[in-house]
C-alpha positions as a Markdown table, in Angstrom:
| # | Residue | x | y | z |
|---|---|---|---|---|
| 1 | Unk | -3.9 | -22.5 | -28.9 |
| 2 | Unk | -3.0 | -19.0 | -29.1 |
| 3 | Unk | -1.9 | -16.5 | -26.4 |
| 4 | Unk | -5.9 | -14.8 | -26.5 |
| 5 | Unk | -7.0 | -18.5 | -26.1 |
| 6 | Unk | -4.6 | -19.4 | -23.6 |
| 7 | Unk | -5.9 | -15.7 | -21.7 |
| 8 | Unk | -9.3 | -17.4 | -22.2 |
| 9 | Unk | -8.7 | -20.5 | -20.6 |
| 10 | Unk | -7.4 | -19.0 | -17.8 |
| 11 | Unk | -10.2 | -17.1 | -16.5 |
| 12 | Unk | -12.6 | -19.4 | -18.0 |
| 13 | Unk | -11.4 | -21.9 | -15.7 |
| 14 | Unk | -13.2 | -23.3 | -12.2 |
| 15 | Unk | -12.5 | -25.0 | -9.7 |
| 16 | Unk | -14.0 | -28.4 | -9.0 |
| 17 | Unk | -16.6 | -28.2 | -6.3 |
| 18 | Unk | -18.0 | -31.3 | -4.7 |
| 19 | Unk | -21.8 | -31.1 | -4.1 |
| 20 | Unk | -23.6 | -32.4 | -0.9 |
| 21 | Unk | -19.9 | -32.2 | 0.5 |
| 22 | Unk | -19.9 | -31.9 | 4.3 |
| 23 | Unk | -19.4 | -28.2 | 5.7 |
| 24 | Unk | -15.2 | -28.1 | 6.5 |
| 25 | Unk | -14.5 | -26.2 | 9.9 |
| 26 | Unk | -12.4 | -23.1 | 9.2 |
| 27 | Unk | -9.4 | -25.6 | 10.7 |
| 28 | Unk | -10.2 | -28.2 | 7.8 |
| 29 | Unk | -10.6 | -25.6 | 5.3 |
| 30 | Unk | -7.2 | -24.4 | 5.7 |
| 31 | Unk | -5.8 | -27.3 | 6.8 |
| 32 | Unk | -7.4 | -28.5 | 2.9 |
| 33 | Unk | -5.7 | -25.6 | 1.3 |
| 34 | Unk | -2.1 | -27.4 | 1.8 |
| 35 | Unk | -2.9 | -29.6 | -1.0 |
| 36 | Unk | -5.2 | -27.2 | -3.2 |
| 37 | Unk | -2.2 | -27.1 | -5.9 |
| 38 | Unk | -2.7 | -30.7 | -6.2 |
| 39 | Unk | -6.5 | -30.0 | -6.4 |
| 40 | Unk | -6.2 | -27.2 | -8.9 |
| 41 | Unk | -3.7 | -29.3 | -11.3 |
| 42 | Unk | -5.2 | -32.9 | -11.1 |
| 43 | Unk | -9.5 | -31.1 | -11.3 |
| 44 | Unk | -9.9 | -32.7 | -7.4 |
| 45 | Unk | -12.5 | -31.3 | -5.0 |
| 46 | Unk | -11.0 | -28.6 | -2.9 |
| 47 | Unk | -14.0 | -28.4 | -0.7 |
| 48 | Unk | -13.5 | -32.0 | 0.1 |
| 49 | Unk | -11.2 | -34.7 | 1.1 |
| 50 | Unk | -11.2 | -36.9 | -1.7 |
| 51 | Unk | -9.8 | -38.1 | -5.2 |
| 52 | Unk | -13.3 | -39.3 | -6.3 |
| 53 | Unk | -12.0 | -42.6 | -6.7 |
| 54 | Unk | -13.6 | -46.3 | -5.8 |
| 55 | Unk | -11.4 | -48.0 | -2.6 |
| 56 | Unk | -9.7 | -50.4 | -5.3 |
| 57 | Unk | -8.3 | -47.6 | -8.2 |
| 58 | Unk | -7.3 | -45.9 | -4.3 |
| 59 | Unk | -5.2 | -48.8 | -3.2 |
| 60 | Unk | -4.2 | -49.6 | -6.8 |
| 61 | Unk | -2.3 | -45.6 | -6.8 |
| 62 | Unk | -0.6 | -46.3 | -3.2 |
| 63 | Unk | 0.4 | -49.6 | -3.8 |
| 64 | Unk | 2.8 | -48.0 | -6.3 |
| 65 | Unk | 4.7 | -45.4 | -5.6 |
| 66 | Unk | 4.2 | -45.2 | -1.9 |
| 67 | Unk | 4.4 | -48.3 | -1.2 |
| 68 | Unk | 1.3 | -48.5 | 0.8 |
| 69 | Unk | -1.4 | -51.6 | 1.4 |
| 70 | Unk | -3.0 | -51.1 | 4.8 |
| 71 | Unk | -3.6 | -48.7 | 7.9 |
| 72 | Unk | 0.0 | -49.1 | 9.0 |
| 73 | Unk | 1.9 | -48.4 | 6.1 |
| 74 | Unk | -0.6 | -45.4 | 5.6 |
| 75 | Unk | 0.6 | -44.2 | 9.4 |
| 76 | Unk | 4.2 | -45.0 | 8.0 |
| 77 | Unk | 4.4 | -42.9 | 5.5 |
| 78 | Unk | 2.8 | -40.4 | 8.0 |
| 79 | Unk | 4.9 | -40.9 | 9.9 |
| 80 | Unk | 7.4 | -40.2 | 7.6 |
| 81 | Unk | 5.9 | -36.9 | 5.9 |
| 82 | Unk | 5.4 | -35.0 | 9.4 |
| 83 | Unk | 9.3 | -36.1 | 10.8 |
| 84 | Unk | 11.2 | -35.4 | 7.7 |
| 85 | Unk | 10.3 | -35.9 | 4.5 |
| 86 | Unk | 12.5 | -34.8 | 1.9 |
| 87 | Unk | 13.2 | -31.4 | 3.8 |
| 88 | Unk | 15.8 | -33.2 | 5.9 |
| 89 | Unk | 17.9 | -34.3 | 3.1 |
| 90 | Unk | 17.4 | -30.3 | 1.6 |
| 91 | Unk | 18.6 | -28.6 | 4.5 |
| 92 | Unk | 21.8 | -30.4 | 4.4 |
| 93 | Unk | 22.3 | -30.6 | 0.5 |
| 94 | Unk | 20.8 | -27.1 | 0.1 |
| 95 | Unk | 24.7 | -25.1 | 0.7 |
| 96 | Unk | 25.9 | -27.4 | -1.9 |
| 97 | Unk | 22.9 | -26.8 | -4.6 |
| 98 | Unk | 23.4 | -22.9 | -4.0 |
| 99 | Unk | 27.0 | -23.0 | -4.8 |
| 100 | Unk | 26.6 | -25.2 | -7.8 |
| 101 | Unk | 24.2 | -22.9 | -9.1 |
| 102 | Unk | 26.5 | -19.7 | -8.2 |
| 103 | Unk | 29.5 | -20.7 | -10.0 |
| 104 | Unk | 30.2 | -18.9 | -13.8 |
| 105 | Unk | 33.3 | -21.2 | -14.6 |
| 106 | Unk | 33.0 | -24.9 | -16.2 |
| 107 | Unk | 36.2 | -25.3 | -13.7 |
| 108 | Unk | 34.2 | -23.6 | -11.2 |
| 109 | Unk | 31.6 | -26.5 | -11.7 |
| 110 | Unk | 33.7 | -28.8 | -11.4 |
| 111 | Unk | 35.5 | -28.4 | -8.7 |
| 112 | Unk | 32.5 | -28.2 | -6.4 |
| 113 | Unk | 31.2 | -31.1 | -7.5 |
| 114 | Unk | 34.3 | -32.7 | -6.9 |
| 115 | Unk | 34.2 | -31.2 | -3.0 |
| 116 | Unk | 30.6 | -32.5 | -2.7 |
| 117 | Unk | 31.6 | -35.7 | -3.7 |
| 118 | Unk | 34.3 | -36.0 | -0.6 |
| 119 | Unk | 32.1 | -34.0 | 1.8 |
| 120 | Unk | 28.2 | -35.2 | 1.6 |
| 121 | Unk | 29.4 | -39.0 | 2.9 |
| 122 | Unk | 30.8 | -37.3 | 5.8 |
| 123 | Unk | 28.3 | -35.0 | 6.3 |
| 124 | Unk | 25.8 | -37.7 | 5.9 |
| 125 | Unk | 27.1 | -39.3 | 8.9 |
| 126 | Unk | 27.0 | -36.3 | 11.2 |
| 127 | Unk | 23.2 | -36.0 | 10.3 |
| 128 | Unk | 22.6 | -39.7 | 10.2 |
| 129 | Unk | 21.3 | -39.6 | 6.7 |
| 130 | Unk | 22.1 | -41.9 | 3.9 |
| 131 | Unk | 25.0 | -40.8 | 1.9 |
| 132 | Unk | 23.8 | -42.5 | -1.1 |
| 133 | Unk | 20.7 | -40.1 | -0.6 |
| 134 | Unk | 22.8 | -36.8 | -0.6 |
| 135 | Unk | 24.9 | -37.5 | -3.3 |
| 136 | Unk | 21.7 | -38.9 | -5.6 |
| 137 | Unk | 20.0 | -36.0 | -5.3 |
| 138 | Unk | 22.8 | -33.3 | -5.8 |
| 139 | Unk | 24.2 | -35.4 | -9.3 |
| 140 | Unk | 20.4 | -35.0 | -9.9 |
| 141 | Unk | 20.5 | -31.3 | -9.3 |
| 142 | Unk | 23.5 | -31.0 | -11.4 |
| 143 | Unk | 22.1 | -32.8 | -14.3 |
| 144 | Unk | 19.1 | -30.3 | -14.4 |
| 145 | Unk | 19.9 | -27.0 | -13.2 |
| 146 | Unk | 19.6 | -24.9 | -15.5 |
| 147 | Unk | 16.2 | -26.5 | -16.6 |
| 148 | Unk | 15.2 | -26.0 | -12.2 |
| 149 | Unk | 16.7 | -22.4 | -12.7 |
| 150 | Unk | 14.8 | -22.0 | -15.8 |
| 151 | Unk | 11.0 | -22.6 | -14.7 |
| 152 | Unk | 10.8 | -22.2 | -10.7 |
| 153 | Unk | 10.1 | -19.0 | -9.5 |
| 154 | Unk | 12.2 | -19.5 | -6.2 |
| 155 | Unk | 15.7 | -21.1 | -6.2 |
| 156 | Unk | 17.2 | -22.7 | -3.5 |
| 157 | Unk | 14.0 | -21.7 | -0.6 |
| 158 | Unk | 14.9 | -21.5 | 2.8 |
| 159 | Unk | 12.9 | -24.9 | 3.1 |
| 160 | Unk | 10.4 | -27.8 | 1.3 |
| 161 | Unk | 8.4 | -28.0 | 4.2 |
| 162 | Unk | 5.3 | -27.2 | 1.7 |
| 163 | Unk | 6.4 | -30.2 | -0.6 |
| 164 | Unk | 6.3 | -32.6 | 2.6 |
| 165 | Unk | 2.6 | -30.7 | 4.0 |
| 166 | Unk | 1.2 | -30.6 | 0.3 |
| 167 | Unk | 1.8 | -34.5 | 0.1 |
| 168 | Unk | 0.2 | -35.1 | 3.5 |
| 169 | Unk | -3.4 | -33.8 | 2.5 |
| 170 | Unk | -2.9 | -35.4 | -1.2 |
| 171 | Unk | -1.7 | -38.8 | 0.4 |
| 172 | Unk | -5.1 | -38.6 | 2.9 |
| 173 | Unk | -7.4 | -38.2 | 0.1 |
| 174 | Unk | -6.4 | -41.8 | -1.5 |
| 175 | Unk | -5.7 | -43.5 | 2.2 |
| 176 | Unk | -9.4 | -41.9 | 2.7 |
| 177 | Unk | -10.9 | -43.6 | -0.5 |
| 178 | Unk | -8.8 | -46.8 | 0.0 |
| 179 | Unk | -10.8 | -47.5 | 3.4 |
| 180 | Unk | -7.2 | -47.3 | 5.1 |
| 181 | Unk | -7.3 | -44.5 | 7.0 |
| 182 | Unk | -10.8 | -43.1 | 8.9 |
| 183 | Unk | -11.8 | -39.4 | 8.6 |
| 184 | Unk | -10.6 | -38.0 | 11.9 |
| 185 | Unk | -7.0 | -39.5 | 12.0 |
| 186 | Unk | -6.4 | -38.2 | 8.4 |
| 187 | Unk | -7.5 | -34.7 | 9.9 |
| 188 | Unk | -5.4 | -34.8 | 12.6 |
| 189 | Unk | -2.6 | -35.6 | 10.4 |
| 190 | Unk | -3.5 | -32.8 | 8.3 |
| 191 | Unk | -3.7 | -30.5 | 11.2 |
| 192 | Unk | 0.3 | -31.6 | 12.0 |
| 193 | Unk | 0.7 | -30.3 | 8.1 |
| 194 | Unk | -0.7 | -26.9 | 9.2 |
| 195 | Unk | 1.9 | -26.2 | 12.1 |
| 196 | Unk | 4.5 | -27.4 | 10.2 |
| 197 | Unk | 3.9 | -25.9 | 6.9 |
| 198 | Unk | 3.8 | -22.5 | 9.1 |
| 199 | Unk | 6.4 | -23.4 | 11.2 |
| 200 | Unk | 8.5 | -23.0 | 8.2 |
| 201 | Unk | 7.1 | -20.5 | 5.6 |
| 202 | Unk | 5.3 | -17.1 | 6.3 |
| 203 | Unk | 3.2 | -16.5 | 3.2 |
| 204 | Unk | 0.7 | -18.9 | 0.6 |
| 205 | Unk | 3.6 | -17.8 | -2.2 |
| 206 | Unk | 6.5 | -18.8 | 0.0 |
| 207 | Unk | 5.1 | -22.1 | 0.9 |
| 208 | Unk | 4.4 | -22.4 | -2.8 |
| 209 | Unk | 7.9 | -21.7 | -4.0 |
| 210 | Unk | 8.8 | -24.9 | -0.6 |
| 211 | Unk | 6.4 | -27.0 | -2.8 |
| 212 | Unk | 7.8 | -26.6 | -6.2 |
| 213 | Unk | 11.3 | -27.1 | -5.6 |
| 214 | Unk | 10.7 | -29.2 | -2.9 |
| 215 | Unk | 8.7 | -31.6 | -6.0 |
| 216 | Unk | 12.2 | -30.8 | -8.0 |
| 217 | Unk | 14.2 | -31.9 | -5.9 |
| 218 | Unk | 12.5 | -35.0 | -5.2 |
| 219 | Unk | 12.3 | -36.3 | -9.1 |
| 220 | Unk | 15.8 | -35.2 | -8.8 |
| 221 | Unk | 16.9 | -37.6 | -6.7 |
| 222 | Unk | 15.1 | -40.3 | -9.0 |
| 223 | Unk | 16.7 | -42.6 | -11.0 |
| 224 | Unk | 17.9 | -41.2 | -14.2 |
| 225 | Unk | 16.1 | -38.1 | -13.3 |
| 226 | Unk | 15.3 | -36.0 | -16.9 |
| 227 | Unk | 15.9 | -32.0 | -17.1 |
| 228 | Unk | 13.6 | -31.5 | -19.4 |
| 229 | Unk | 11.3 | -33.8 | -17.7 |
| 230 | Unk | 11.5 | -31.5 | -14.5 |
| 231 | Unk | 11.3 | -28.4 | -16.2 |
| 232 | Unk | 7.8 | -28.9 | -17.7 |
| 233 | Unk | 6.4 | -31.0 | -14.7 |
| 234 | Unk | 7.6 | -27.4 | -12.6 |
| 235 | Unk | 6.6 | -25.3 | -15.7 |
| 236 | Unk | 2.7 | -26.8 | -15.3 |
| 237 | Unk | 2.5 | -26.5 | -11.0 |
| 238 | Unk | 3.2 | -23.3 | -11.6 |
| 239 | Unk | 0.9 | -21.9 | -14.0 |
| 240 | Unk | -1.9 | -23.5 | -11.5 |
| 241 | Unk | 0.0 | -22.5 | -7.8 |
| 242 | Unk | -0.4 | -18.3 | -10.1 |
| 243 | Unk | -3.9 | -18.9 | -10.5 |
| 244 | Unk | -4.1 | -20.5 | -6.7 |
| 245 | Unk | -2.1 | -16.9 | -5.5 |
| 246 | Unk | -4.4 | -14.4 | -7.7 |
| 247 | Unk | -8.0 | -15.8 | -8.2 |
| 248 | Unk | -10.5 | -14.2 | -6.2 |
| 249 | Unk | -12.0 | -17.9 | -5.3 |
| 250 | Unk | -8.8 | -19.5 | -4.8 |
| 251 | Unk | -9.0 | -20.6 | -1.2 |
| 252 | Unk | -5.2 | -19.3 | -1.0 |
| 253 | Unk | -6.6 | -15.8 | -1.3 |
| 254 | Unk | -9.4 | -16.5 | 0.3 |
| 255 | Unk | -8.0 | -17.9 | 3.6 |
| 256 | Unk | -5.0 | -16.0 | 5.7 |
| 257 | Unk | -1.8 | -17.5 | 6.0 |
């Protein structure tokens, strides 16, 4: 596809509307809005809180990844989403990331990474964090930088908190059509995304940029986690978070921070 048929595409494109959907107070709506960059990339309703999928495909997804086959492991990793997330192990990793990514010199490099080495088990401690955690996901972050630095529009953000909100109203569409979870506790969960989403970024585009290295950072701290892997998953969230921050129907510009 060309660049006039990649223009075309872009404006040709909608978003997916669920019909007969039940009317969303203004608190849902925005409270839906967390996860429309998961809507907009994976074609999901954004006027409604579902994946479209039968209870067993649901279960089949959180089984998975997320490790989750009933109500309580659904409220666990609530649980966990709302209290920290990845945005604890950020905050603390986050001075070592920036100076990584500051240095000009290979010797430069090096040495930091030799500092963060002795420092994050300490520092682990102090926060009560795993120190196998820390270090995981800055040796990830070294491995990909300049791919991260490449395709995200924000390095190092003040916080993820939009990574760990985002998740909480993409997590409640499958725990919705898995039977796990009923409607109003995954709206009340959602509503706990709201505060802290805002708690922690002041604008739809700085919540984005939480979201996209927030995602970054977690495959970072995956097992052999793959720069170039990284760089086109963050390349494709971002082409849909710009049409999520300029489309006249995108419910980012439709609804106030």
């Amino acid at each position: 596809m060309g660049i006039f048929g990649s223009i075309k595409g872009f404006f040709a494109f909608n978003y997916n509307i669920l019909a007969d959907a039940p009317t969303l107070t203004a608190e849902q709506e925005r409270g839906l809005a967390l996860g429309a960059v998961y809507a907009s990339e994976g074609d999901l309703p954004i006027n409604a809180l579902t994946m479209e999928a039968d209870a067993r495909t649901a279960a089949k997804v959180l089984h998975g990844p997320w490790g989750v086959v009933d109500t309580e492991s659904a409220r666990e990793s609530y649980q966990y989403l709302l209290t920290s997330g990845h945005r604890g192990i950020y905050q603390v990793v986050r001075p070592y990331l920036a100076e990584l990514g500051a240095v000009k010199k290979r010797s430069e490099y090096v040495a930091v990474q030799r500092r963060a080495a002795q420092e994050l088990p300490e520092v682990a401690q102090r926060h009560q964090l795993a120190p196998q955690d820390l270090l995981r996901h800055f040796n990830g972050y070294a491995g990909t930088i300049y791919e991260v630095k490449r395709n995200l529009p924000e390095q190092y953000p003040k916080s993820i908190a939009g990574w760990d909100a985002a998740r909480v109203v993409h997590v409640s569409r499958l725990f919705l059509d898995a039977g796990f979870i009923e409607p109003d506790e995954a709206w009340a969960a959602i509503a706990q995304a709201v505060r802290l989403a805002r708690a922690e970024h002041t604008s739809w585009a700085e919540f984005n940029g939480g979201f996209l290295f927030g995602r970054a950072f977690w495959q970072m701290g995956l097992s052999g986690a793959n720069a170039e892997k990284i760089g086109r998953d963050a390349s494709t969230f971002q082409f849909n978070a710009e049409r999520l921050l300029t489309r006249e129907d995108s419910p980012w510009v439709r609804l106030p921070w």
